[in-house]
C-alpha positions in Angstrom: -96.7 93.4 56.7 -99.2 94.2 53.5 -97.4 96.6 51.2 -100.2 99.1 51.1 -99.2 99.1 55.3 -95.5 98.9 54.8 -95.7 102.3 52.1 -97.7 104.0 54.9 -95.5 102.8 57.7 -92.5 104.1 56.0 -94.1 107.2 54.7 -94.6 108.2 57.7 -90.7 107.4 59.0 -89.5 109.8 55.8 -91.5 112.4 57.1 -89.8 112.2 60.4 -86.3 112.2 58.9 -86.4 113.6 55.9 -86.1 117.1 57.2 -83.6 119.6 58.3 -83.1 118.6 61.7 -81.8 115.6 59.6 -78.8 117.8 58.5 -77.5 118.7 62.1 -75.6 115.2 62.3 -75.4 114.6 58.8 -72.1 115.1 56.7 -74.9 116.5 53.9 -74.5 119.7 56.6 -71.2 120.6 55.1 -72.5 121.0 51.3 -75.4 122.8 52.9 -72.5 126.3 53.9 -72.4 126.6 50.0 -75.2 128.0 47.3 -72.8 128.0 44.0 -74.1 124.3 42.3 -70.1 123.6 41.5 -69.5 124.4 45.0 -72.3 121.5 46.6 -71.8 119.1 43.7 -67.5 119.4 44.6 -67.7 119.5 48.5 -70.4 116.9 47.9 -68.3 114.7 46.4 -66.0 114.7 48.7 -67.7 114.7 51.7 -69.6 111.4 50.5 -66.0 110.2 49.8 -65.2 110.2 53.4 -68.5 109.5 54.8 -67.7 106.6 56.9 -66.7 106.1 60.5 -67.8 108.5 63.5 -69.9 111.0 62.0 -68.3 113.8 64.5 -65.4 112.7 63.0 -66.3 112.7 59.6 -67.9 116.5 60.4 -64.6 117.2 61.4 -63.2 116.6 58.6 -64.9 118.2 56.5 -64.9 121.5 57.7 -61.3 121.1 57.2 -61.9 120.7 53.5 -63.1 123.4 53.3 -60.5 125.4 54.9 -58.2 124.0 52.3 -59.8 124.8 49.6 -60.6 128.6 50.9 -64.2 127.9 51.4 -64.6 128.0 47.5 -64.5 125.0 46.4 -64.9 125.2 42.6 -62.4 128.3 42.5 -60.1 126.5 44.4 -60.3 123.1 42.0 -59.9 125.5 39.2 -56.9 127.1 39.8 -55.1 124.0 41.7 -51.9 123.6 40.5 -51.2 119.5 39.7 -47.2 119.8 40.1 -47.5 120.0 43.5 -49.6 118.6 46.3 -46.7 118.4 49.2 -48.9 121.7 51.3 -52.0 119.4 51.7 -52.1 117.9 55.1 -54.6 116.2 55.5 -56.6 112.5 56.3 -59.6 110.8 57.3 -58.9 107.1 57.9 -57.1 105.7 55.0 -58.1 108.6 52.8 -55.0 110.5 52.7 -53.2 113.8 51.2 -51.9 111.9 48.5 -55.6 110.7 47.6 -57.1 113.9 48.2 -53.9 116.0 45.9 -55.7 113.4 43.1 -58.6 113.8 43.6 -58.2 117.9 43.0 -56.6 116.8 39.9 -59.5 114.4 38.4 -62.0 117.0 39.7 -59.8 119.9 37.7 -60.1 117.1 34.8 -63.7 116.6 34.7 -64.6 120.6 35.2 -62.3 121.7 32.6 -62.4 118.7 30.0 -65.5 116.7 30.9 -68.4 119.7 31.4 -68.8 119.1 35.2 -69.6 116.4 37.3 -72.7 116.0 36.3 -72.4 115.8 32.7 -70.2 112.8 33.2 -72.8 111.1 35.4 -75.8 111.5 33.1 -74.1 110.9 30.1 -74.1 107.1 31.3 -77.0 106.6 33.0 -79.8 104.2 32.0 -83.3 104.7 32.0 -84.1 102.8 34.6 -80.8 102.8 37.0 -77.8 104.8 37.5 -75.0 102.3 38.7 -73.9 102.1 34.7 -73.0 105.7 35.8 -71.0 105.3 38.2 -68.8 103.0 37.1 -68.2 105.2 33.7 -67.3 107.8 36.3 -64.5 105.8 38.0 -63.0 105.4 34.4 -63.2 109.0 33.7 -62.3 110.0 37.1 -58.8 107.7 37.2 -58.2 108.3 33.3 -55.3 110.3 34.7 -51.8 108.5 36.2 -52.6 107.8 39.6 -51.5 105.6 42.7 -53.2 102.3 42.2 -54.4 102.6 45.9 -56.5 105.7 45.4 -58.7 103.9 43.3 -60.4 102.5 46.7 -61.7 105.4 47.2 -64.6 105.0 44.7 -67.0 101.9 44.4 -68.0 100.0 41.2 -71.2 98.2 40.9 -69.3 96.4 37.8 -67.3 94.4 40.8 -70.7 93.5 42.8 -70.0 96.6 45.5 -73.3 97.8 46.9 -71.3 101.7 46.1 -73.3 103.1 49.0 -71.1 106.7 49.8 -71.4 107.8 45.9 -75.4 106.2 45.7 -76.0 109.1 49.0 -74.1 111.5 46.9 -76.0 111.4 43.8 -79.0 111.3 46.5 -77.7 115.0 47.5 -77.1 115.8 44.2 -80.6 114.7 42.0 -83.0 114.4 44.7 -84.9 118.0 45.1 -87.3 117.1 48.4 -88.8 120.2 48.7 -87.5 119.7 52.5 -84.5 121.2 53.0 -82.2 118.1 52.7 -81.3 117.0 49.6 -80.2 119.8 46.7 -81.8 118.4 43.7 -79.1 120.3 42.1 -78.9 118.1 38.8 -81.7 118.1 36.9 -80.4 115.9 34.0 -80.6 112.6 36.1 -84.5 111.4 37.4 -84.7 110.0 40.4 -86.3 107.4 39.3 -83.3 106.0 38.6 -81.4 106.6 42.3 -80.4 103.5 44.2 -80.7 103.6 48.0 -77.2 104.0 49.7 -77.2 100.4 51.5 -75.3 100.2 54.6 -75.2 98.2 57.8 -78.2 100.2 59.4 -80.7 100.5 55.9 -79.6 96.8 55.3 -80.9 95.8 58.7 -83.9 97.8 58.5 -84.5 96.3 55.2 -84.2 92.9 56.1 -86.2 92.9 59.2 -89.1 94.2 56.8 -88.6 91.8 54.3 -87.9 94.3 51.9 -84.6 92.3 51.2 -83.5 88.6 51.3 -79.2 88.9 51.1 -77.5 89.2 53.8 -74.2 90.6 52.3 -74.8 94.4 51.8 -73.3 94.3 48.3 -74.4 95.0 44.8 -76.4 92.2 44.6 -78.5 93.3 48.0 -78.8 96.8 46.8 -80.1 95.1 43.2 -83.0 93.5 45.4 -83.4 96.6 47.5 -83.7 99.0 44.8 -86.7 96.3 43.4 -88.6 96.3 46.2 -88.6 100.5 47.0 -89.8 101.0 43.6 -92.7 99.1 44.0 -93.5 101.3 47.3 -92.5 104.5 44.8 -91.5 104.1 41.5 -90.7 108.1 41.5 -88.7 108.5 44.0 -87.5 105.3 45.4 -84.8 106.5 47.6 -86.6 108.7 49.6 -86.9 105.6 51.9 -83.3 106.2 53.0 -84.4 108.0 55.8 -86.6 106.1 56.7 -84.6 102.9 56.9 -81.5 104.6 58.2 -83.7 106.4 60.8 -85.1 103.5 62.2 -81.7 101.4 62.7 -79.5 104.5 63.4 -82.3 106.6 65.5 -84.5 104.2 67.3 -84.8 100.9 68.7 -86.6 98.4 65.8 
């Protein structure tokens, strides 16, 4: 397919998705119950943390987040008290309450020490990408003593990993739509620089298109990926995460 057909094509699928009937099966619906910025950026981040496996599941989950943390978020990150995590019960897969009692802690870390999550992100992002970012943020974010096995939880590009839960997270977070979906909550970060969160149904898509070559879905694919959607929009290259996502998870393609 011509690319001029391929933009249109796809276009055309991002209009489809990319609105909020999107969020009724999305885990991006649980960020959506909050307005304060710390609020979507913290619940964001961990919602995109355990974004994998059945959605109703993951859903699930995340309402129960929020009941943990009193349905405030930021307040509740604030005043958590590192001694003791032994009254969090709570897991999604292998993501546990050990995990999650460090996470509260690196979060408490970054707000108090670091300027917010965001800060930390755009301090280390490049002018043309922001996987640099996110693997600055994994050193900041386990700068503190830790179980070796929590640092699973968060993907480095550095190590070839295609990082696609924290690539749909800084979607959320930088992306402003217009439509309802994404926040577009930091304004620090262009997205221009956004990579598309690769998984087994974009990755599918992508390849069927010819918009990608690899066959692993790793950093290298994404690399290729993030090539090809600039070419269709070098302003907002990750918009075509709906529609690639759409068509493997939605329809028959």
């Amino acid at each position: 397919m011509k690319r001029a057909l391929l933009k249109e094509y796809l276009d055309e699928k991002v209009a489809l998705y990319n609105s909020p009937r999107f969020i009724e099966t999305d885990p991006i619906q649980i960020p959506h119950l909050f307005t304060l910025k710390e609020d979507i950026e913290i619940i964001g981040f961990l919602m995109a943390t355990i974004a994998w496996g059945n959605r109703k599941s993951i859903i699930k989950n995340g309402h129960q987040l929020c009941d943990i943390m009193g349905n405030s978020p930021f307040d509740f990150v604030m005043e958590y008290d590192k001694k003791d995590g032994s009254h969090l019960n709570f897991v999604h897969r292998t993501f546990n309450a050990g995990d999650l009692h460090y996470f509260f802690i690196a979060l408490q870390h970054i707000y108090k020490n670091q300027e917010g999550l965001e800060k930390v992100f755009s301090l280390h992002t490049s002018e043309t990408s922001t996987q640099p970012a996110i693997t600055a943020f994994k050193k900041t974010f386990f700068s503190l003593p830790h179980q070796q096995r929590t640092q699973k939880h968060v993907s480095d590009p550095l190590k070839n990993s295609a990082a696609k839960r924290i690539n749909m997270y800084l979607r959320w977070m930088v992306r402003n739509d217009t439509n309802g979906v994404d926040f577009g909550v930091w304004n620090s970060i262009s997205p221009s620089t956004l990579s598309c969160p690769l998984d087994v149904h974009s990755g599918r898509i992508a390849r069927e298109l010819k918009l990608l070559k690899r066959k692993q879905n790793d950093g290298k694919a994404l690399f290729e990926l993030d090539a090809a959607l600039r070419k269709l929009d070098p302003l907002d290259p990750v918009k075509y995460d709906f529609a690639l996502f759409g068509l493997g998870a939605f329809e028959t393609f």
